[in-house]
N, C-alpha and C positions, 0 to 999 in steps of 0.2 A: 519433411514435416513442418519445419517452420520457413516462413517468408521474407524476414526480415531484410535479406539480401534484398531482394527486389524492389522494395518500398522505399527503402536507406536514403535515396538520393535528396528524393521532398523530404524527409525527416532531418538531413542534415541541413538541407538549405533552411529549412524552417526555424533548425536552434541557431543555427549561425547568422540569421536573419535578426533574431531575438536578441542577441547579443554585440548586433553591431561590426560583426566580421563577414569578411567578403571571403576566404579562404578554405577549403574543405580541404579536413583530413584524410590523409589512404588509411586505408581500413588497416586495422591492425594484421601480421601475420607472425602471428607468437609461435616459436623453436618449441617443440619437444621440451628443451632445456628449461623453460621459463615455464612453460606448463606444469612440470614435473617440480619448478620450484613452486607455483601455488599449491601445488598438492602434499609436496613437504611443510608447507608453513602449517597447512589444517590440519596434519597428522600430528606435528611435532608440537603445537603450541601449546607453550603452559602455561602463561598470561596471559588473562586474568584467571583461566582454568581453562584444560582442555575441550577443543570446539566437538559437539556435538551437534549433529542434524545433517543435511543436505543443501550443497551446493550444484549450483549451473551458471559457467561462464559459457559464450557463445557470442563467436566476433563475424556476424554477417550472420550469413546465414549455415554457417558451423559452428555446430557445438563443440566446446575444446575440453571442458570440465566436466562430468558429471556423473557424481561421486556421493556417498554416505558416509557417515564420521559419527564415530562413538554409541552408545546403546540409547535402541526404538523402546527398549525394555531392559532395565538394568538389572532387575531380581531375575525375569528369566533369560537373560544373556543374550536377547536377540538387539542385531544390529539395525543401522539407521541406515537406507538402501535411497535412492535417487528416487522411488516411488512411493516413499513416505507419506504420509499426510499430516499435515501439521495446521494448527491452530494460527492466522497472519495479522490477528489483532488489527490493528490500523491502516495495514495496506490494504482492508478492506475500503479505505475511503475513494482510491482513484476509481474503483468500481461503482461505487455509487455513484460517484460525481461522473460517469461516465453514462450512467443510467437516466440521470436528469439532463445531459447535453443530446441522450437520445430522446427523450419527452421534448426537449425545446426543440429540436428538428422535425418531430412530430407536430409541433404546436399548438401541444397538449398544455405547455409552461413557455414564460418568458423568464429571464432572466432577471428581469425588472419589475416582476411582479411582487408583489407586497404578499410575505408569507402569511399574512392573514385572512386571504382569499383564500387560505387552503384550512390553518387550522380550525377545529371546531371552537373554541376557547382559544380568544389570543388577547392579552394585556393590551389595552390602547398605546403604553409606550412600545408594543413594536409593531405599527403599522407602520412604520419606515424601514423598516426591515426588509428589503427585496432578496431574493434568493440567492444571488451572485455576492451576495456578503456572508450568507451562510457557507458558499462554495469556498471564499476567499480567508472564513476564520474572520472575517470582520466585520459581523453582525452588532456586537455589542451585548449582548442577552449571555444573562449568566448562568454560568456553567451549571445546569439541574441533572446531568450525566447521572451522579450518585443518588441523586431522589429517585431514579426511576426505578419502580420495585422490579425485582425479577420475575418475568412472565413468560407463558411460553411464544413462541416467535406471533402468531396468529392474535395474542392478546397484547403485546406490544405499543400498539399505536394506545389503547388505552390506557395503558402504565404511562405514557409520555403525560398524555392528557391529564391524569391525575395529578402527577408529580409538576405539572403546571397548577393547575388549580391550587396546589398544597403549597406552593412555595411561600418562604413569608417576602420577598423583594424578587420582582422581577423588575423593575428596574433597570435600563440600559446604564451601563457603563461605560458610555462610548457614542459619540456619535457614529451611527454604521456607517462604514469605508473609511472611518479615521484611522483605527488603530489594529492592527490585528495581534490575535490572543488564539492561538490553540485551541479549542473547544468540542470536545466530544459531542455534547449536544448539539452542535449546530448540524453534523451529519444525522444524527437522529432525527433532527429535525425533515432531514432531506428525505430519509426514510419515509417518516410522516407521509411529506408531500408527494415523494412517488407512487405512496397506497392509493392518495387521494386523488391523485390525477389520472390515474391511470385505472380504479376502480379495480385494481387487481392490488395482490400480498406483493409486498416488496422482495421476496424472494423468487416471485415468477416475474418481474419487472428486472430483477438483475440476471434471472435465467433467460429469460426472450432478449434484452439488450444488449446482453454482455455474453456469457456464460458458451449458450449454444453458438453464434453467430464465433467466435473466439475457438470455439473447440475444447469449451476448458469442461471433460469429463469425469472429472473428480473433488471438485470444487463445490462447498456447496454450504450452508449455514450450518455453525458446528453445533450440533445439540451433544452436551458432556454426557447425556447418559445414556446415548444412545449405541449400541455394537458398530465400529464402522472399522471394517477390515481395513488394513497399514499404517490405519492410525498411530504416530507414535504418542509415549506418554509423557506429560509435562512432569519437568523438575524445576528445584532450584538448587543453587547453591548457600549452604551456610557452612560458617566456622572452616570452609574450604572442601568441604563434600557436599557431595551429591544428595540431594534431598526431594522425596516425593512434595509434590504442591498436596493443597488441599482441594479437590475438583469441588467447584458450584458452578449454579447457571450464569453466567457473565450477563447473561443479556444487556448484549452491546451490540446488536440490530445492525445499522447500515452503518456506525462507528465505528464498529471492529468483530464484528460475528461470524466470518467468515474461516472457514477450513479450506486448505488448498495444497497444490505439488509445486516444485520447482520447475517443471515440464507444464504444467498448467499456467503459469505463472508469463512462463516465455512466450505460449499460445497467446495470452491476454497482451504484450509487450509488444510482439508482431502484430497482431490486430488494431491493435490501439494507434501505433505508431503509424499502421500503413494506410490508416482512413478507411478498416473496414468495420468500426464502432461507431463511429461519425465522423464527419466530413472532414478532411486535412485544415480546412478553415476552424473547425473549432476543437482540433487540434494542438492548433495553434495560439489560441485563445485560453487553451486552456492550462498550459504550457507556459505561459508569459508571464512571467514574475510580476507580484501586485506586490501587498504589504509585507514583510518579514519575508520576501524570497519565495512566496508560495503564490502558484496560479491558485488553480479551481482541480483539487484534490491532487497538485504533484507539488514537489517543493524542487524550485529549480537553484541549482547554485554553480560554482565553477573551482572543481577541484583539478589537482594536477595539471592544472593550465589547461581544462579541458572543460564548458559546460554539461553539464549534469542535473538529469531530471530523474527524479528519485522520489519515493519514501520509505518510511520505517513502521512497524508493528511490533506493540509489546502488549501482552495479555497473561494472565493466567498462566507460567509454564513455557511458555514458547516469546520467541522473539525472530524479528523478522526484517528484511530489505529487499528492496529492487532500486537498483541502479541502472541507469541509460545511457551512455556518453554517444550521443548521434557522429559527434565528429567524426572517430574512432570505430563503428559500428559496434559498441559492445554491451553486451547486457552481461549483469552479475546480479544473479540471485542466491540470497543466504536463506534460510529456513534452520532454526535450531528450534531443539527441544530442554530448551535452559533459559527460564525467563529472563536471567540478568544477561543473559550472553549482549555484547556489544555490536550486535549486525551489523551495524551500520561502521562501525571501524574495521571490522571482518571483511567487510566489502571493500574498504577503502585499501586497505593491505593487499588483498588482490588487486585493486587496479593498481594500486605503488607497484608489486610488480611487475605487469605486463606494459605500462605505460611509462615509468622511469627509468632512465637507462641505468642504472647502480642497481636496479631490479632488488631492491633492498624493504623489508616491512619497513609500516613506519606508526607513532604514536597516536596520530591526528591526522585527521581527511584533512590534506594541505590544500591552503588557498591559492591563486595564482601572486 
């Protein structure tokens, strides 16, 4: 089902290239023993509170993990199964940003193009704004995420629109490509521009670019009020239990709107990785560490003495990771349905095991 194995070689040479190493790692082949200790840490753990959701490790092109932990439904007692569908908040961004490197292969966008050739209403201070800064988090334009009213997906682009026009400072804070900042809006923005460019809804832009081409059949913009069979339900924790969230529309569009599986996840991870999304050249491009560590929608860094391209999604209820270690061939995906849950340490704790020899959790994604 998945490809990974085959792709791996250009994928490693590509991170190892990136980082200045000439050496590839042999693919990991984790014991029984080590396996069975990741799967005891997610049953057993009670810090910061027991893990709920779905995980998938997988080293090549074998799956070694995949597994459900704790309740899809806590009042009626049903569990969290590896075909779960869960809310991925933020890791909806390497999709987008996946979706605009297929426009620029199309040469429907440049990279270099001044975001103003796209939007309808755009402030004279950001006609310096090229697109590859909104990719990179270093646009400069302030964060109008929270202006944008809730609408539904098809009225979107006009809620952005507005929440431009209304703002009282738009104003750069930054000269673009100096400094980068986090910013939910700037994927919104990308949104925007892939309606625009492509004359089609951004949700059939990431269905034709990403989605079908990937395999990923479960995957899809999460509307909260809509019946979607395996959905699980979002919690949080307070006072140290388990607490239902309050469901509203997030509308968080090409920033974080996205619902997906761990097995859909992997689809996206092999595709991505193996140049069958776009080209191993922008791949790699996109891959490449700019400002704070982040390409163009992944954030690359080097844990366990190992580079790592990854991100994280937190929304409403759920929280989310995908990790990549090319050296290693290994992918690790967390999906919980516990907003404050720590994915992205969750993840790190599985690779501490399979990757350090003391096979020991550990507090923090170690640096090298």
């Amino acid at each position: 089902m998945f490809l990974i194995g085959r792709t791996i070689l250009c994928v490693v040479m590509m991170a190892t290239c990136l980082h200045g190493q000439e050496t590839v790692g042999a693919a990991l082949s984790p014991s029984a023993n080590v396996i069975q200790k990741v799967d005891d840490f997610l049953r057993t753990r009670q810090s910061p509170f027991q893990f709920s959701g779905a995980v998938l490790v997988a080293v090549g092109d074998k799956v070694v993990l995949d597994k459900g932990y704790g309740p899809a439904d806590a009042e009626l007692g049903v569990q969290n199964t590896p075909d779960r569908i869960f809310r991925i908040g933020s890791l909806t961004k390497p999709l987008t940003a996946t979706s605009i490197m297929a426009l620029v292969e199309q040469h429907r966008v440049s990279l270099d193009d001044s975001i103003c050739h796209y939007l309808k209403y755009c402030p004279d201070s950001w006609s310096p704004v090229k697109i590859k800064h909104l990719l990179s988090h270093t646009s400069g334009i302030p964060d109008l995420f929270n202006a944008v009213s809730a609408a539904p997906l098809e009225a979107t682009r006009d809620a952005i629109e507005k929440a431009i026009r209304s703002a009282s400072n738009t104003t750069l804070d930054a000269e673009p490509g100096s400094k980068y900042v986090y910013r939910n809006f700037n994927y919104m923005l990308l949104g925007y521009i892939d309606e625009v460019a492509s004359g089609r809804a951004w949700s059939k832009v990431i269905e034709e670019t990403v989605l079908s081409p990937a395999g990923m059949t479960h995957t899809a913009y999460d509307d909260v009020w809509a019946i979607v069979p395996n959905r699980a339900r979002g919690y949080d924790i307070k006072d140290g239990k388990l607490r239902n969230i309050v469901y509203k529309d997030h509308s968080a569009f090409a920033a974080g709107g996205l619902r997906s599986t761990t097995h859909d996840l992997l689809a996206f991870a092999d595709a991505f990785f193996g140049g069958r999304l776009v080209p191993l050249s922008a791949v790699r491009e996109m891959t490449t560490p700019k400002l704070g560590d982040y390409g163009y929608g992944w954030q690359i860094k080097h844990f366990f003495g190992q580079p790592m391209i990854n991100h994280s999604g937190g929304i409403d209820g759920f929280a989310s990771h995908l990790a990549f270690y090319p050296q290693q061939h290994l992918s690790i995906i967390v999906l919980s349905n516990v907003e404050s849950e720590p994915a992205k340490l969750t993840a790190c704790n599985i690779a501490a095991i399979l990757l350090l020899q003391d096979h020991q959790p550990v507090n923090t994604c170690r640096e090298p």
